[in-house]
Backbone as XML, in Angstrom:
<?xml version="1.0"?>
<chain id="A" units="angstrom">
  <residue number="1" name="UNK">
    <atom name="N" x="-1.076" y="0.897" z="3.681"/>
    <atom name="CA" x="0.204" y="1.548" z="3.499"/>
    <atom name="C" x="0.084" y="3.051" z="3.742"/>
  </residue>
  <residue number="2" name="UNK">
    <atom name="N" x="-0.808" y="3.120" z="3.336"/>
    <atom name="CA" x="-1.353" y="5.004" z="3.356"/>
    <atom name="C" x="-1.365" y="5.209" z="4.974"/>
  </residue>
  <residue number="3" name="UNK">
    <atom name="N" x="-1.987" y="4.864" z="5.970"/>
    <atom name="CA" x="-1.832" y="4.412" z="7.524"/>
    <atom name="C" x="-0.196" y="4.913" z="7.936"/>
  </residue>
  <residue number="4" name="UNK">
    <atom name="N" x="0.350" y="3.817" z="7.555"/>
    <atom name="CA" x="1.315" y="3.676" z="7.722"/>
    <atom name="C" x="2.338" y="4.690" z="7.675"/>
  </residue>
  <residue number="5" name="UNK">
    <atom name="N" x="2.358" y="5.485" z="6.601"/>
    <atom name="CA" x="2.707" y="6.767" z="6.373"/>
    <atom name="C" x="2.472" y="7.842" z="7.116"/>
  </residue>
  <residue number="6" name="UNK">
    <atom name="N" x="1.296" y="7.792" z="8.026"/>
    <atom name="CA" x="0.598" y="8.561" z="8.688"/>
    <atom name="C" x="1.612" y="8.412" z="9.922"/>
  </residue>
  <residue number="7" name="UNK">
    <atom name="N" x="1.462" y="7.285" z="10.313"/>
    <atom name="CA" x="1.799" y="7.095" z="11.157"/>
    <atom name="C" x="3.652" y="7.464" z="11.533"/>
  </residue>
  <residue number="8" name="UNK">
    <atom name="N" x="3.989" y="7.440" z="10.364"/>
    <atom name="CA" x="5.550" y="8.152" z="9.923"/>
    <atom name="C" x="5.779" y="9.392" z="10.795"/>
  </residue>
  <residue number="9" name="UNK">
    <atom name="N" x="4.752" y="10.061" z="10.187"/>
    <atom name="CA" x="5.304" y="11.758" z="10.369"/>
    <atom name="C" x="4.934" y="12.263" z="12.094"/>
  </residue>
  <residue number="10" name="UNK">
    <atom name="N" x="4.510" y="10.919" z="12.778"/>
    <atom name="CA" x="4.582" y="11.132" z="14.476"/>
    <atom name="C" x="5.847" y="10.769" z="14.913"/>
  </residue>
  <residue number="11" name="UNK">
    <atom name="N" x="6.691" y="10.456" z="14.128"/>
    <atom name="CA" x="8.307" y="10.168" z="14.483"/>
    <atom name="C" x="8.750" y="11.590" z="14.764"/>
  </residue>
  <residue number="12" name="UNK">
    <atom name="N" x="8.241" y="12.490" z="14.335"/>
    <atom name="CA" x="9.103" y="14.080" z="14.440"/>
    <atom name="C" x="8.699" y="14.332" z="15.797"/>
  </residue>
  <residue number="13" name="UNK">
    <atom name="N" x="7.247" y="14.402" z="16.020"/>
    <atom name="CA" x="7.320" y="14.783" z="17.507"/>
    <atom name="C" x="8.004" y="13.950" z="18.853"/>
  </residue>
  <residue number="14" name="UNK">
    <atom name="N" x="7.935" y="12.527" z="18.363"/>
    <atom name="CA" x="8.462" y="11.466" z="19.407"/>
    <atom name="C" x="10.056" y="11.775" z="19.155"/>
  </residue>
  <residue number="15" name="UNK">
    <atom name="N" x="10.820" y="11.301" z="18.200"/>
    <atom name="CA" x="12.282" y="11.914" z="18.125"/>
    <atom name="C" x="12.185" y="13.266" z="19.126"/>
  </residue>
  <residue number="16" name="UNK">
    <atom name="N" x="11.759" y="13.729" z="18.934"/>
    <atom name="CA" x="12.668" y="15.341" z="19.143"/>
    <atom name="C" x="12.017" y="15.968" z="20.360"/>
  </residue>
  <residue number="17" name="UNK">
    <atom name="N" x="10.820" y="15.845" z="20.442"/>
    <atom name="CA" x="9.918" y="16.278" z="21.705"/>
    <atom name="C" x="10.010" y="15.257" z="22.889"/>
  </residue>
  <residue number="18" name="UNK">
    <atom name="N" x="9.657" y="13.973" z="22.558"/>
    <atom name="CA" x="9.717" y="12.829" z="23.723"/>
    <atom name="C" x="10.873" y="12.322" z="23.887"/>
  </residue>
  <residue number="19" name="UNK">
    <atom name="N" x="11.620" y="11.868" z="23.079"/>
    <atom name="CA" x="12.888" y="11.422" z="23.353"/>
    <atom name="C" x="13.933" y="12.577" z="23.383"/>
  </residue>
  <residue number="20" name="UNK">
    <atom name="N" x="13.972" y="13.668" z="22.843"/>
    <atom name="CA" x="14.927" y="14.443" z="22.908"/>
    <atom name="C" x="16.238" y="14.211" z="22.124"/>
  </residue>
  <residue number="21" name="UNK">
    <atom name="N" x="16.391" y="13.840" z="20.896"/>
    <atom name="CA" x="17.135" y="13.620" z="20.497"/>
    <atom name="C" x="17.145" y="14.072" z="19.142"/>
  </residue>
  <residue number="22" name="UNK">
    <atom name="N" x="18.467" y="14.423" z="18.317"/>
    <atom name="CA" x="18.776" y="14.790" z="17.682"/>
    <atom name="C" x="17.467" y="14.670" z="15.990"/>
  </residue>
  <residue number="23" name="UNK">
    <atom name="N" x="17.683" y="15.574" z="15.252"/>
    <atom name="CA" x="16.501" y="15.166" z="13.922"/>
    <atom name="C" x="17.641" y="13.934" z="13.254"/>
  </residue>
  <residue number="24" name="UNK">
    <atom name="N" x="18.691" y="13.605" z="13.805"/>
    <atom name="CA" x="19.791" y="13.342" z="12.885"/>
    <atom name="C" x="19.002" y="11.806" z="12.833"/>
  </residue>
  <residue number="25" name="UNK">
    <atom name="N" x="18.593" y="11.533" z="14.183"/>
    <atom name="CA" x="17.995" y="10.276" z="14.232"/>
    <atom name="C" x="17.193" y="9.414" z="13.073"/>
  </residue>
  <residue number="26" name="UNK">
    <atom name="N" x="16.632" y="10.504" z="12.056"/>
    <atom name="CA" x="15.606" y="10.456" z="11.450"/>
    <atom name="C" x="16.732" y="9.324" z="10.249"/>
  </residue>
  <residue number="27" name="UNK">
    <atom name="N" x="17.543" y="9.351" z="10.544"/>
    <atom name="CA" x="18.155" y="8.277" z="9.343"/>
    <atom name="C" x="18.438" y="6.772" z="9.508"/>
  </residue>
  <residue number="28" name="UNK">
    <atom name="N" x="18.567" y="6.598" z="11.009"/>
    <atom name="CA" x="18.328" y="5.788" z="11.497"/>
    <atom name="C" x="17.487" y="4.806" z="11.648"/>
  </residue>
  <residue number="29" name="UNK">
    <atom name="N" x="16.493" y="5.697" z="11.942"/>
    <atom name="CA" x="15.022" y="5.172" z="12.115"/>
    <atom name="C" x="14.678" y="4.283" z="10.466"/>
  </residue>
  <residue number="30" name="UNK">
    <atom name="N" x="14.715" y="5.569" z="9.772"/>
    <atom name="CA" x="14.341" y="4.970" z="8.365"/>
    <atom name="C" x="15.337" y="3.743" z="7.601"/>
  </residue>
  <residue number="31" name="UNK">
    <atom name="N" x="16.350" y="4.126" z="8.346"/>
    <atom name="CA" x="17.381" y="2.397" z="7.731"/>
    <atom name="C" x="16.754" y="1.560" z="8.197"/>
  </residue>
  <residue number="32" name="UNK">
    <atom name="N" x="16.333" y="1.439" z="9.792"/>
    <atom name="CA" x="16.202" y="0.192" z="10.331"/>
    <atom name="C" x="15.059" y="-0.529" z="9.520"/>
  </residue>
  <residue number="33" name="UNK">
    <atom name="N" x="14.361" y="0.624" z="9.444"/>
    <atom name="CA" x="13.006" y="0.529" z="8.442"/>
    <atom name="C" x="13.261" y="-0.338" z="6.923"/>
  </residue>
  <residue number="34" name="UNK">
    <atom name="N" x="13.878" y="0.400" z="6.560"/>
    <atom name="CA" x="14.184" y="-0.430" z="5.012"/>
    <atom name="C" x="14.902" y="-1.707" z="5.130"/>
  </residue>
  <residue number="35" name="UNK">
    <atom name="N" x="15.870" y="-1.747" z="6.167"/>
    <atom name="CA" x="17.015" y="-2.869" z="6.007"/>
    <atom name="C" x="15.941" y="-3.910" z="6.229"/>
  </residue>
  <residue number="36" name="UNK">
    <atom name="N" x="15.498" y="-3.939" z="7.609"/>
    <atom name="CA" x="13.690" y="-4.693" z="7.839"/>
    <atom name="C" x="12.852" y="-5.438" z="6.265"/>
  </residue>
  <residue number="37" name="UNK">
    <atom name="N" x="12.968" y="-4.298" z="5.808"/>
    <atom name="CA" x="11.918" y="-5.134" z="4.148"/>
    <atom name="C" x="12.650" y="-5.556" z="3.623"/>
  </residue>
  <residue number="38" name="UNK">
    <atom name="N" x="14.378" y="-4.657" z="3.614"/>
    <atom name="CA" x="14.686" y="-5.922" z="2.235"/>
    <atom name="C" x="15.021" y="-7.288" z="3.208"/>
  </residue>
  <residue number="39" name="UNK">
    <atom name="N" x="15.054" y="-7.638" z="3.873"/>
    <atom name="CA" x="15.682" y="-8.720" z="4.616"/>
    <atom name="C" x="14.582" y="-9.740" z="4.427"/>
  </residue>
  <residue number="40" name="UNK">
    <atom name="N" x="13.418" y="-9.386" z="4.516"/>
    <atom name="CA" x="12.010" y="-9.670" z="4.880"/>
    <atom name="C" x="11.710" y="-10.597" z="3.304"/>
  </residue>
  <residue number="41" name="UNK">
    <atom name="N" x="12.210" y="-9.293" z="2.448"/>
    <atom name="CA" x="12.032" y="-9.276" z="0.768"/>
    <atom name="C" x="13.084" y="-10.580" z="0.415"/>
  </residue>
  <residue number="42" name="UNK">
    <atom name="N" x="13.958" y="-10.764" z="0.955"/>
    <atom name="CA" x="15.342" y="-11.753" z="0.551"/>
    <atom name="C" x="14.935" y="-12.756" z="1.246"/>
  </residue>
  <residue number="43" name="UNK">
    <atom name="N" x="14.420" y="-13.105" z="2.250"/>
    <atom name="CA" x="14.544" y="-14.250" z="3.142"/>
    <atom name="C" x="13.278" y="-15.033" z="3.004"/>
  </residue>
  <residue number="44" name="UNK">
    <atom name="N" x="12.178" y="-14.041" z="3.134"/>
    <atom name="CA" x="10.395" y="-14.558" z="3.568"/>
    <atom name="C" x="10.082" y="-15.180" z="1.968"/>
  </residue>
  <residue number="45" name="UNK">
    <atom name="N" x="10.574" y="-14.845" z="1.266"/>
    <atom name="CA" x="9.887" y="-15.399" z="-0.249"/>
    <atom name="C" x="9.693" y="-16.170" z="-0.222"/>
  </residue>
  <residue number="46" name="UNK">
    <atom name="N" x="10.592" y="-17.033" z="-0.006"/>
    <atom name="CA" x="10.617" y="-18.724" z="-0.408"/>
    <atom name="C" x="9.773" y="-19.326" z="0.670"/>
  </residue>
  <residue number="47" name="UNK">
    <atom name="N" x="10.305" y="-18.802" z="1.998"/>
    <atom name="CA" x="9.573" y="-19.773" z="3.101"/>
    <atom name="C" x="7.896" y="-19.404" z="2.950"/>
  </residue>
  <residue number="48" name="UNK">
    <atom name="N" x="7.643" y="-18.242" z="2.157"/>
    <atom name="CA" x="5.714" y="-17.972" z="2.383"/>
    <atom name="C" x="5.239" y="-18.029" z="1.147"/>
  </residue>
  <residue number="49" name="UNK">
    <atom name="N" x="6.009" y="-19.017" z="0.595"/>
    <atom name="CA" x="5.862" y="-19.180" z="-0.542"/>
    <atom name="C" x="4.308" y="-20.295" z="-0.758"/>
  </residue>
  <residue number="50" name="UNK">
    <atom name="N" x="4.677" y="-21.124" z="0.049"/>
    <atom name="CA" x="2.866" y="-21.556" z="0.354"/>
    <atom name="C" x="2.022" y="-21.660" z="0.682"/>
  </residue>
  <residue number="51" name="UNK">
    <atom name="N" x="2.089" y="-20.440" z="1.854"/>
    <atom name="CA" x="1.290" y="-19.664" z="2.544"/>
    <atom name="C" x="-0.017" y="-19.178" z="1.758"/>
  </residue>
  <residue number="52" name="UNK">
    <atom name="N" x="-1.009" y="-19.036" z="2.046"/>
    <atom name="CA" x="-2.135" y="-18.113" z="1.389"/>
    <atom name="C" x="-2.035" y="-16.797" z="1.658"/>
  </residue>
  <residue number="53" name="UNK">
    <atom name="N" x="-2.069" y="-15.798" z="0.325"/>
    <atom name="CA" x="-2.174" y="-14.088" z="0.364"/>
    <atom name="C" x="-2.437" y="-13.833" z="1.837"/>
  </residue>
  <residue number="54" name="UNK">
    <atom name="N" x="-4.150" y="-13.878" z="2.314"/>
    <atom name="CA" x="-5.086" y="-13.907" z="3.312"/>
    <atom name="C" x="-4.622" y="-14.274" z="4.728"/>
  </residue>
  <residue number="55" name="UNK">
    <atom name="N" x="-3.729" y="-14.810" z="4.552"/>
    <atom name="CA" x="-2.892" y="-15.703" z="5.956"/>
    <atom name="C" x="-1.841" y="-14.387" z="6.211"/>
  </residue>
  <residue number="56" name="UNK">
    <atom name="N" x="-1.416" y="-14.542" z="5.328"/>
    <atom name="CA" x="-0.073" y="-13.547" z="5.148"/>
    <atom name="C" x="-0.766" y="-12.198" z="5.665"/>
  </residue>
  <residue number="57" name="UNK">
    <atom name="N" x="-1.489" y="-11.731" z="5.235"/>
    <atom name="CA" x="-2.232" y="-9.966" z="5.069"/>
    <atom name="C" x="-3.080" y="-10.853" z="6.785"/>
  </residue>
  <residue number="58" name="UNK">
    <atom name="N" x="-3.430" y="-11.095" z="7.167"/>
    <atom name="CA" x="-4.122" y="-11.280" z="8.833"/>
    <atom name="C" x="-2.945" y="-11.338" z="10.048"/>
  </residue>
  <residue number="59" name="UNK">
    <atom name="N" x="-1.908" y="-12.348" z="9.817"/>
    <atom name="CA" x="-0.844" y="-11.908" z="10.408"/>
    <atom name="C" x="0.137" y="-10.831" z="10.149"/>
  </residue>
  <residue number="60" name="UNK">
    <atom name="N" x="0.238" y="-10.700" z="8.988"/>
    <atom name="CA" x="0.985" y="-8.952" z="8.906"/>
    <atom name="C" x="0.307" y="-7.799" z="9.981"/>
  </residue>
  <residue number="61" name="UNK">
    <atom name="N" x="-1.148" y="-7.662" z="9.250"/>
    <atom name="CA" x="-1.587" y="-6.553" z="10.060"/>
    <atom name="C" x="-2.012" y="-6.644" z="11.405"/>
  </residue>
  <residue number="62" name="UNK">
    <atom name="N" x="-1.940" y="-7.951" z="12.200"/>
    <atom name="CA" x="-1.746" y="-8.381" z="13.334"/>
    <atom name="C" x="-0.226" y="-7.923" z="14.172"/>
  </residue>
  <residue number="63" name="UNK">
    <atom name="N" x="1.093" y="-8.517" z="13.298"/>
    <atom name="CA" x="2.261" y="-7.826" z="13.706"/>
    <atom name="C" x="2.535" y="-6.561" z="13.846"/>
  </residue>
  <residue number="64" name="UNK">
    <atom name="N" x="1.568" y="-6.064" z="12.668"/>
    <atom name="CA" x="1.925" y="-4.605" z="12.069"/>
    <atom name="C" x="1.162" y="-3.586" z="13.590"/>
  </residue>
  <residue number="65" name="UNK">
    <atom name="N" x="-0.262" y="-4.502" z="14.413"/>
    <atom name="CA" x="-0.778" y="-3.357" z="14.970"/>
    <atom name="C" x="-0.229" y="-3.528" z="16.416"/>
  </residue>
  <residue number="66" name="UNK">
    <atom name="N" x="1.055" y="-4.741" z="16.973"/>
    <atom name="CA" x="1.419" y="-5.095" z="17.855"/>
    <atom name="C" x="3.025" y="-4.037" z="18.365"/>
  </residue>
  <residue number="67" name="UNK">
    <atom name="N" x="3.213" y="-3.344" z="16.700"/>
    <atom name="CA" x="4.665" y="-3.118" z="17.016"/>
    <atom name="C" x="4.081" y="-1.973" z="16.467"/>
  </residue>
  <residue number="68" name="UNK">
    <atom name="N" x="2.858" y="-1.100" z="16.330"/>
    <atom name="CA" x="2.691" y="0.227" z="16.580"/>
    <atom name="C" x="2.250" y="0.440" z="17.693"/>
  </residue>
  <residue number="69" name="UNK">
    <atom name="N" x="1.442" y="-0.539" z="18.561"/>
    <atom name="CA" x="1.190" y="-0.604" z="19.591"/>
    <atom name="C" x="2.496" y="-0.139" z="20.621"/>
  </residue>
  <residue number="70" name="UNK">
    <atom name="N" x="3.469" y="-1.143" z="20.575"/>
    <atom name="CA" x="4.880" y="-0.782" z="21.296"/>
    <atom name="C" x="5.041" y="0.059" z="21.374"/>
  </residue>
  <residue number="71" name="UNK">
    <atom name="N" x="5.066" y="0.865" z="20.081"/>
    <atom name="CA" x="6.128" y="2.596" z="19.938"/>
    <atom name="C" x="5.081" y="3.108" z="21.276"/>
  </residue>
  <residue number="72" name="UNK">
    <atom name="N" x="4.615" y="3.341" z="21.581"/>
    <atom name="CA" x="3.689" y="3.676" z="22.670"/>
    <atom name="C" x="4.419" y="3.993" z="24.037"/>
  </residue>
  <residue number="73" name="UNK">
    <atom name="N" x="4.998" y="2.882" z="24.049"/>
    <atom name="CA" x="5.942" y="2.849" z="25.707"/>
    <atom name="C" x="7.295" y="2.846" z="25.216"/>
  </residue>
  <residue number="74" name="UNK">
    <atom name="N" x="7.784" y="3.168" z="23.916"/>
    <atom name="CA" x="9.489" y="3.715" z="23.754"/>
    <atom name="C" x="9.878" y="4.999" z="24.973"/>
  </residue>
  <residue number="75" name="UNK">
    <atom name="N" x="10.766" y="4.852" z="25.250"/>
    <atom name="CA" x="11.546" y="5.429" z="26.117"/>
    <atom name="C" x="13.058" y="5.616" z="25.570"/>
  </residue>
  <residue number="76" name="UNK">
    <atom name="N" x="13.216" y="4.687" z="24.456"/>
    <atom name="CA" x="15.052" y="5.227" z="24.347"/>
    <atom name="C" x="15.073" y="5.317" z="22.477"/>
  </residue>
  <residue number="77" name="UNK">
    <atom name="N" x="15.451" y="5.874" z="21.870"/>
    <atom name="CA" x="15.832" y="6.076" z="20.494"/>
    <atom name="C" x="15.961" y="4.441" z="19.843"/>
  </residue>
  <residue number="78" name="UNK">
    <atom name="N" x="16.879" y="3.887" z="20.070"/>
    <atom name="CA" x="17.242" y="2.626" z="20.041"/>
    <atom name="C" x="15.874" y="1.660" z="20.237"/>
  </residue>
  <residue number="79" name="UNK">
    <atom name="N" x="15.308" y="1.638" z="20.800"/>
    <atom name="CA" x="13.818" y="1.287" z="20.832"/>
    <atom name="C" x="12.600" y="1.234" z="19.369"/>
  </residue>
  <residue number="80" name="UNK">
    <atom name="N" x="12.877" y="2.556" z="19.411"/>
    <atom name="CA" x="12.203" y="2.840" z="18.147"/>
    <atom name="C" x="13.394" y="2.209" z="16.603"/>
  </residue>
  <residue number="81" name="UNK">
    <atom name="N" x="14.201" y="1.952" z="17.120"/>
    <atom name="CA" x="14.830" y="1.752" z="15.547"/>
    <atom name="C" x="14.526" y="0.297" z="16.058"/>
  </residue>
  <residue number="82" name="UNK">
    <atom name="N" x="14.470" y="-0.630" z="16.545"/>
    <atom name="CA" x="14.638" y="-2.060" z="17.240"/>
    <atom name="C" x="13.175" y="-2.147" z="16.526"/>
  </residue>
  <residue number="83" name="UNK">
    <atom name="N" x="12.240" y="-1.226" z="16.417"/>
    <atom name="CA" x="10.525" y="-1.285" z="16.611"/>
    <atom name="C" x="10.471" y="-1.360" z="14.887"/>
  </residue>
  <residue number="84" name="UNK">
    <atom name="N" x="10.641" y="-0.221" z="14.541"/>
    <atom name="CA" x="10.973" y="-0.381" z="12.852"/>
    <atom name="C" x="11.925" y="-1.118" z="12.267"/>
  </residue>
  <residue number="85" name="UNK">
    <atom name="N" x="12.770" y="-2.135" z="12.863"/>
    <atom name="CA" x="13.442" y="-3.045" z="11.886"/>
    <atom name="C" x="12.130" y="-4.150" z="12.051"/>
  </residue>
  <residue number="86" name="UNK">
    <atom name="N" x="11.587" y="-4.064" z="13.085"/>
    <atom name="CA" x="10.620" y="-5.325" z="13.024"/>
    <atom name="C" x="9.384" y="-5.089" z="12.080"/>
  </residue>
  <residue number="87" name="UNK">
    <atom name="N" x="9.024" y="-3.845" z="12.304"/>
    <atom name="CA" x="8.063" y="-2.890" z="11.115"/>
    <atom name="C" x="8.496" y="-4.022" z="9.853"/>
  </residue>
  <residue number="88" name="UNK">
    <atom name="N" x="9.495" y="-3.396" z="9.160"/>
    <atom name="CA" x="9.913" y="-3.519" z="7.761"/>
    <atom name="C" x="9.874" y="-5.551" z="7.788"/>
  </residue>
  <residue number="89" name="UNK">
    <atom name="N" x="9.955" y="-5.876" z="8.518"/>
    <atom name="CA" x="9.821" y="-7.691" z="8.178"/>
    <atom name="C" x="8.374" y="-7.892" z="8.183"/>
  </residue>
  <residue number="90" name="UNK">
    <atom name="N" x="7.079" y="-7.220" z="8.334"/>
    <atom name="CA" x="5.636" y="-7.616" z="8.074"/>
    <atom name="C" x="5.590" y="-6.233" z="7.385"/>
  </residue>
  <residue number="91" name="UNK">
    <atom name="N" x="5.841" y="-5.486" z="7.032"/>
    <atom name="CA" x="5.772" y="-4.772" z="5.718"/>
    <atom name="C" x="5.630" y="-5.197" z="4.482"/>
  </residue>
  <residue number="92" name="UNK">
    <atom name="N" x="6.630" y="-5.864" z="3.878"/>
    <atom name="CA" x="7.116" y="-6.275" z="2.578"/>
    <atom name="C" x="6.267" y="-7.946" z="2.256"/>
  </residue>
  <residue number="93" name="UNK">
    <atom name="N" x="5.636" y="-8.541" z="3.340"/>
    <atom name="CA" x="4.963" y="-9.703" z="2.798"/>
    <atom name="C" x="3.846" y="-9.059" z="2.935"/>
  </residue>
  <residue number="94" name="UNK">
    <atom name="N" x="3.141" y="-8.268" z="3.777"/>
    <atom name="CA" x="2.235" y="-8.019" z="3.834"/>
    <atom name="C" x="1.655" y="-7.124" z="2.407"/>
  </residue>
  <residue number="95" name="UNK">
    <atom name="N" x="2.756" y="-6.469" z="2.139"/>
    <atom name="CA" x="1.745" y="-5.267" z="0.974"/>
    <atom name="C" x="2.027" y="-6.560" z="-0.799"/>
  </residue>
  <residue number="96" name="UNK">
    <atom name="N" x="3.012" y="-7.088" z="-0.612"/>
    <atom name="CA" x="2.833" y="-8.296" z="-1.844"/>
    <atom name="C" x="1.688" y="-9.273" z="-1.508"/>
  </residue>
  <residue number="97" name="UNK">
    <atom name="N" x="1.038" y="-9.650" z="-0.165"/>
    <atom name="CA" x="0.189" y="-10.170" z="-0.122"/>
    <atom name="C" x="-1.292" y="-9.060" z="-0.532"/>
  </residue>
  <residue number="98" name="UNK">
    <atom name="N" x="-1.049" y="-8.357" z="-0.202"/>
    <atom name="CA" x="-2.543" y="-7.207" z="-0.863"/>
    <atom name="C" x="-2.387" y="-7.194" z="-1.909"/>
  </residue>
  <residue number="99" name="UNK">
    <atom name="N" x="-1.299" y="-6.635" z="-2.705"/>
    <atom name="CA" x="-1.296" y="-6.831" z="-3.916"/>
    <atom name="C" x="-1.824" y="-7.780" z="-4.682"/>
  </residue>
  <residue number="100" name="UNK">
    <atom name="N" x="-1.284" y="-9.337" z="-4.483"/>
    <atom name="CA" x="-1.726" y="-10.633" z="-4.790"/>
    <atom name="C" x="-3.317" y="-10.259" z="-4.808"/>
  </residue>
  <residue number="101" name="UNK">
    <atom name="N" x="-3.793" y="-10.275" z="-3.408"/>
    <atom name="CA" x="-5.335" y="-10.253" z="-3.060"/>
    <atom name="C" x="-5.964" y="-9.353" z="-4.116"/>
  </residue>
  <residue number="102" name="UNK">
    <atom name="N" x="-5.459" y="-7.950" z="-4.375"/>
    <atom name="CA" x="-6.851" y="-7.360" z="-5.315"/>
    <atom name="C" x="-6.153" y="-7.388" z="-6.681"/>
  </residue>
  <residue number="103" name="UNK">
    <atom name="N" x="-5.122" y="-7.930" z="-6.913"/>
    <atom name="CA" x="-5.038" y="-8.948" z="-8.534"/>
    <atom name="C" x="-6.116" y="-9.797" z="-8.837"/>
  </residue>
  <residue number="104" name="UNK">
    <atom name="N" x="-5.735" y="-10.864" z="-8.167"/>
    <atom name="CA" x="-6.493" y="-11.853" z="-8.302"/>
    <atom name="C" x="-8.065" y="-11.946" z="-8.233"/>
  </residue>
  <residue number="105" name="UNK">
    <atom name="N" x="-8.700" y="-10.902" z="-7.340"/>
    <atom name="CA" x="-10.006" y="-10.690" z="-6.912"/>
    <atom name="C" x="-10.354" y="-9.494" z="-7.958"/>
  </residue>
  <residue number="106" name="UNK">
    <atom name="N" x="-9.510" y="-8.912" z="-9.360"/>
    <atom name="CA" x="-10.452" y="-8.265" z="-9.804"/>
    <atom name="C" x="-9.984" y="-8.834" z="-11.365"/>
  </residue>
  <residue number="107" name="UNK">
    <atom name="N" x="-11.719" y="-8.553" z="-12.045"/>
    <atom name="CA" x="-11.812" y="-9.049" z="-12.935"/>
    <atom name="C" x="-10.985" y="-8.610" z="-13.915"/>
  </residue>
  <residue number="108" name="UNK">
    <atom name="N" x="-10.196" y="-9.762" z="-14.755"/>
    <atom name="CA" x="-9.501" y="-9.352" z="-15.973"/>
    <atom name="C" x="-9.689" y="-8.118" z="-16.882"/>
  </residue>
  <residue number="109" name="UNK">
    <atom name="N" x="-10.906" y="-7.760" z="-17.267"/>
    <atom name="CA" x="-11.447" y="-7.037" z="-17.855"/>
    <atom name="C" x="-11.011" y="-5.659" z="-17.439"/>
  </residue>
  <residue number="110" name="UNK">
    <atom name="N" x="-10.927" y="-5.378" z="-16.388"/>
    <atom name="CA" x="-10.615" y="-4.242" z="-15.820"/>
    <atom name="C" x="-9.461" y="-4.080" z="-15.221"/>
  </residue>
  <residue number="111" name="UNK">
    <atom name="N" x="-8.745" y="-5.112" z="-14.844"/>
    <atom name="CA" x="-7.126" y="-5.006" z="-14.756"/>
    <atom name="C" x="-6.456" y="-4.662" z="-15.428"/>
  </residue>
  <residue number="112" name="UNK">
    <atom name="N" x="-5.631" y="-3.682" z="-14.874"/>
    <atom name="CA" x="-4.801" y="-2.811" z="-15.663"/>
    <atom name="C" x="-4.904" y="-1.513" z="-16.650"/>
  </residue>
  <residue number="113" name="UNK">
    <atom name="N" x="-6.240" y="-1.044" z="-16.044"/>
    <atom name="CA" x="-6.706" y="0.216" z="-16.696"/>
    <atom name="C" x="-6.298" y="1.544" z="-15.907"/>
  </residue>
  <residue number="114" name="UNK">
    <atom name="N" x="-5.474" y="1.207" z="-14.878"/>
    <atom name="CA" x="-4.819" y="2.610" z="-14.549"/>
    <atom name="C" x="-3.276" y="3.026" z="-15.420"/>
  </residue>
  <residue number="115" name="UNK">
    <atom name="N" x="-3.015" y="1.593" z="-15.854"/>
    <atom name="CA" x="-1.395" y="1.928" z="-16.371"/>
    <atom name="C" x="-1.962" y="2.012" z="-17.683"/>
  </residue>
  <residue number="116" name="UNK">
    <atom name="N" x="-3.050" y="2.009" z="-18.381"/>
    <atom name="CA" x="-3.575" y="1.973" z="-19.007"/>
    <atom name="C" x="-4.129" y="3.808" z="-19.682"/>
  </residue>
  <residue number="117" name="UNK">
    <atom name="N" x="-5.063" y="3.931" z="-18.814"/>
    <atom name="CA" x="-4.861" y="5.700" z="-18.103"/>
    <atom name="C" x="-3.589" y="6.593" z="-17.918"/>
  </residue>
  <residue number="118" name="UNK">
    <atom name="N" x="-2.280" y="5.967" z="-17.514"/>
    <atom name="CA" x="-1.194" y="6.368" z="-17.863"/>
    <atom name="C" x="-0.712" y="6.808" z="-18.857"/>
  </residue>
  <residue number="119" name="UNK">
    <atom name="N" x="-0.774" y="5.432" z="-20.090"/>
    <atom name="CA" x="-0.329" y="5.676" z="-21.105"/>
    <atom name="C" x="-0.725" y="6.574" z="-21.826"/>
  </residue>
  <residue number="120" name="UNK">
    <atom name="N" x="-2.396" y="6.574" z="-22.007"/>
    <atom name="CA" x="-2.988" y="7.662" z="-22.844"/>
    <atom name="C" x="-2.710" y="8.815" z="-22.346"/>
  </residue>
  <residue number="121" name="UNK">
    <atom name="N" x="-2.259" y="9.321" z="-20.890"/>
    <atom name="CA" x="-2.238" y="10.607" z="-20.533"/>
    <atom name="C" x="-0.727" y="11.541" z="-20.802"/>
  </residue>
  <residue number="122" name="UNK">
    <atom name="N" x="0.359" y="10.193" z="-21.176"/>
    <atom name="CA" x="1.377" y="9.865" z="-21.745"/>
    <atom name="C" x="2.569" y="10.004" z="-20.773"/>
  </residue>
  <residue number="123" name="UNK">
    <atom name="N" x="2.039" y="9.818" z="-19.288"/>
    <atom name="CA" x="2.653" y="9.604" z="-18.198"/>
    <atom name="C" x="3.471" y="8.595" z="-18.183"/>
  </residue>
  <residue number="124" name="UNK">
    <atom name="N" x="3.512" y="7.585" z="-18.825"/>
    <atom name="CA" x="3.807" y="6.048" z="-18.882"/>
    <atom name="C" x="4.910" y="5.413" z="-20.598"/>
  </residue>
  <residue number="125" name="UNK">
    <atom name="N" x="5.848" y="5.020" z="-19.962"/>
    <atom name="CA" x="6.532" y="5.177" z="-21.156"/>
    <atom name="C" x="5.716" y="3.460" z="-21.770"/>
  </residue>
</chain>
């Protein structure tokens, strides 16, 4: 996810330097983006519902490196929002599938000692 973010803040130079178009774009982009997860979030539940975490997180970041790959050869604004609505549908299974993965893979004992760390620091209601 941290990647991913990275990979965000090259939208300023592609908007505005390569495509030439307005910063206004920048709202655009980020709807297509969100509307993408929740759709992803509303629809994919049920159907990957018996999918394995591991399945889920190999094809995510498979989709995920096919449609950063794309932004590559955008040429029109519309492109890039077409690119991030598809973003946001292997987004939202993918990071509940990581999640799942280092739940489950870490020992009880030590789960949950950051919200834990919270509380005592009294960050955490």
């Amino acid at each position: 996810m941290l990647g991913l973010g990275a990979v965000n803040v090259l939208f300023v130079p592609l908007l505005v330097n390569d495509l030439q178009v307005s910063p206004a774009w920048f709202g655009a982009v980020d709807a297509a983006q969100t509307a993408g997860m929740i759709l992803a979030a509303a629809l994919l539940a049920v159907r990957l519902a018996g999918v394995r975490p591991g399945t889920i997180v190999t094809v995510g970041m498979v989709g995920l490196a096919v449609f950063t790959a794309l932004m590559a050869g955008v040429n029109q604004v519309w492109q890039v929002v077409l690119l991030l609505f598809a973003v946001g549908w292997v987004i939202t299974p993918l990071q509940a599938s990581v999640t799942t993965l280092v739940q489950t893979a870490t020992d009880p004992k030590v789960r949950g000692r950051f919200l834990e760390g919270l509380k005592k620091a009294g960050l955490k209601n």
